[in-house]
N, C-alpha and C positions, 0 to 999 in steps of 0.2 A: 062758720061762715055767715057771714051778715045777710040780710038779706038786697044793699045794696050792693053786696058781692055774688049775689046770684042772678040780679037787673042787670049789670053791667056785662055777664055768660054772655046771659040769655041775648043781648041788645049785639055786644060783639058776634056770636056765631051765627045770628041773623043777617047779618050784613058782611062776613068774613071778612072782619076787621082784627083789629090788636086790640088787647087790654092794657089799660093801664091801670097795673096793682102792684101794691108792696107787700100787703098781708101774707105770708106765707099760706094761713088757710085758702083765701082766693086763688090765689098761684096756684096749687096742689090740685086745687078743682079743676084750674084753667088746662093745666096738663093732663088732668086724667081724660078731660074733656076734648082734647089736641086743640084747644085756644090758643094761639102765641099770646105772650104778655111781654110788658117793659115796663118799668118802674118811673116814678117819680124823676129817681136822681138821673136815668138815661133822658125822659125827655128836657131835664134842663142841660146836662151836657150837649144834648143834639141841637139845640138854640142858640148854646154858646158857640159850637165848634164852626155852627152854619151861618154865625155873624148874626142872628136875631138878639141876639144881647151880649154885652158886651165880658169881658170876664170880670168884673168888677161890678156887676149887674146881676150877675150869676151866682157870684159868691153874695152879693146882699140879697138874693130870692133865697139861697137854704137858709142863713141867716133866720132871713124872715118866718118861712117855712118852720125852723123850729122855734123862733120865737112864739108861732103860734099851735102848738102841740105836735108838727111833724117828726116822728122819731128817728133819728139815724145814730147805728152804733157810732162810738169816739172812734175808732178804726176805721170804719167806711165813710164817715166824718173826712179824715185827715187824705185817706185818697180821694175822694173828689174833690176837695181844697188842692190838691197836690196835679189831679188831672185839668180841672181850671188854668190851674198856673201854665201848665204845659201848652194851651195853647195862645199863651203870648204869641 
């Protein structure tokens, strides 16, 4: 675990907020630690679904997102491309 994954614990159970992580390691912390967490790909679903961007705005933010080193498996890829669509 990184150690901006141990800032980000420490900052959320301060404040009993949510994390926002994808790392499995962080996660696994966050849980042992009873932190909630939500990933990357929930908060742009949650933007798109609530009309902050549009779906066409959403699919060019992962786009971007792994254009710029963000990983997402080809399978979890094609579902959120798939769950976008859905909310035409």
């Amino acid at each position: 675990m990184s150690d901006a994954d141990v800032a980000v614990l420490a900052c959320v159970d301060a404040r009993d907020a949510v994390a926002v992580m994808d790392e499995s390691a962080g996660r696994s912390a966050a849980e042992v630690e009873d932190v909630e967490t939500r990933g990357t790909a929930y908060l742009l679903l949650t933007a798109v679904k609530g009309g902050a961007l549009s779906t066409a705005e959403g699919r060019d933010a992962i786009d971007a997102m792994i254009d710029h080193g963000w990983y997402v498996a080809p399978d979890v890829y094609t579902k959120l491309v798939g769950k976008l669509e859905s909310f035409e």
